[in-house]
C-alpha atoms as one frame of an Amber mdcrd trajectory, in Angstrom:
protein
  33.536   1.104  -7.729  32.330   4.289  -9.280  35.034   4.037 -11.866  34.317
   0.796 -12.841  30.635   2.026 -12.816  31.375   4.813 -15.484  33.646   2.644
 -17.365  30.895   0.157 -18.416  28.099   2.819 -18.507  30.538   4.939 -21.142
  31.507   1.497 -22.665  28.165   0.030 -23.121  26.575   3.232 -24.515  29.533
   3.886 -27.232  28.899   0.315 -28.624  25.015   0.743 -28.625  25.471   3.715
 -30.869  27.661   1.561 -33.083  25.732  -0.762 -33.680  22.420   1.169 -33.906
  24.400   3.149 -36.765  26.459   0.214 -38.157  25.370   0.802 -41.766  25.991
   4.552 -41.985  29.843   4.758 -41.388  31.088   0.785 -41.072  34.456   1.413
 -40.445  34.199   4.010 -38.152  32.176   2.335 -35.911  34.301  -0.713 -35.679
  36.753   1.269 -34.901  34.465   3.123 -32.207  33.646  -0.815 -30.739  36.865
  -1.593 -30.607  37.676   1.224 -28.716  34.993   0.501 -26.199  36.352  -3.064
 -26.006  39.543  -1.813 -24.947  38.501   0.154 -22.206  35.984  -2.861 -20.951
  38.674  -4.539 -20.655  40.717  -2.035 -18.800  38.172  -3.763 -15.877  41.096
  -6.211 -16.202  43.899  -4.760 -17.366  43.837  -1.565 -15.819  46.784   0.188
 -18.549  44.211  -0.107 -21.042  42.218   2.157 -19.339  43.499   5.226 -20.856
  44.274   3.531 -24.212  40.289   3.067 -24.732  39.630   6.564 -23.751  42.123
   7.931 -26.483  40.613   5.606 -29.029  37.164   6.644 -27.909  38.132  10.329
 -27.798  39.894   9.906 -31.569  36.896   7.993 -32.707  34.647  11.121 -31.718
  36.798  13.489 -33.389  36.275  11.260 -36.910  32.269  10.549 -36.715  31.895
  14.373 -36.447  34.715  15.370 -39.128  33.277  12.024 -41.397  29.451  12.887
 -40.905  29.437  16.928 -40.780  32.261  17.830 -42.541  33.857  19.425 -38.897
  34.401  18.507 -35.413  30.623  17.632 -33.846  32.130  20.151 -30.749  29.028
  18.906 -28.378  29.265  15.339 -29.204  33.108  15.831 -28.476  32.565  17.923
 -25.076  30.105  15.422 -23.594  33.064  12.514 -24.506  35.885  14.535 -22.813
  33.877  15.112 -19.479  33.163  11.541 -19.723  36.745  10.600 -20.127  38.071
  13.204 -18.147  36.083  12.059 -14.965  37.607   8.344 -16.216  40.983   9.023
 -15.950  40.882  11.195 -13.216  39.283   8.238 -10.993  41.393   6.195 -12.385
  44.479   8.117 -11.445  43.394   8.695  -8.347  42.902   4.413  -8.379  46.136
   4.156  -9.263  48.759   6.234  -8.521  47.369   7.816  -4.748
């Protein structure tokens, strides 16, 4: 439950900022929503799970080398607690 609670709340922020920056970098953030879509639908498919935290994890890495010039290193540690504390539930979900 709680891992299906973080998955939509990490899900449904990433594609908010997308789309409330859609104009700035267009291909990045479709890349970004996809990414999201991949790990909503890891509800369902529970191997893409850790595919859509990759993506989302790669997708943070290029916003913050496209916009700044470097790695954004907060944006990116707030994303990899977020994902770490995904795949560890979902680990746990799936392999204990």
């Amino acid at each position: 439950m709680i891992l299906n609670v973080l998955i939509v709340i990490y899900a449904a922020l990433t594609l908010l900022a997308a789309i409330s920056d859609w104009q700035h970098l267009p291909w990045l953030n479709g890349l970004t929503m996809a990414a999201a879509l991949v790990l909503l639908l890891g509800l369902w498919q529970a191997w893409l799970v850790p595919v859509g935290v990759a993506l989302l994890v790669a997708a943070a890495i290029a916003q913050g080398r496209q916009r700044f010039g470097h790695i954004h290193w907060s944006h990116l540690a707030v994303r990899l607690v977020f994902s770490a504390a995904i795949l560890i539930l979902w680990g746990v979900a799936h392999f204990a």
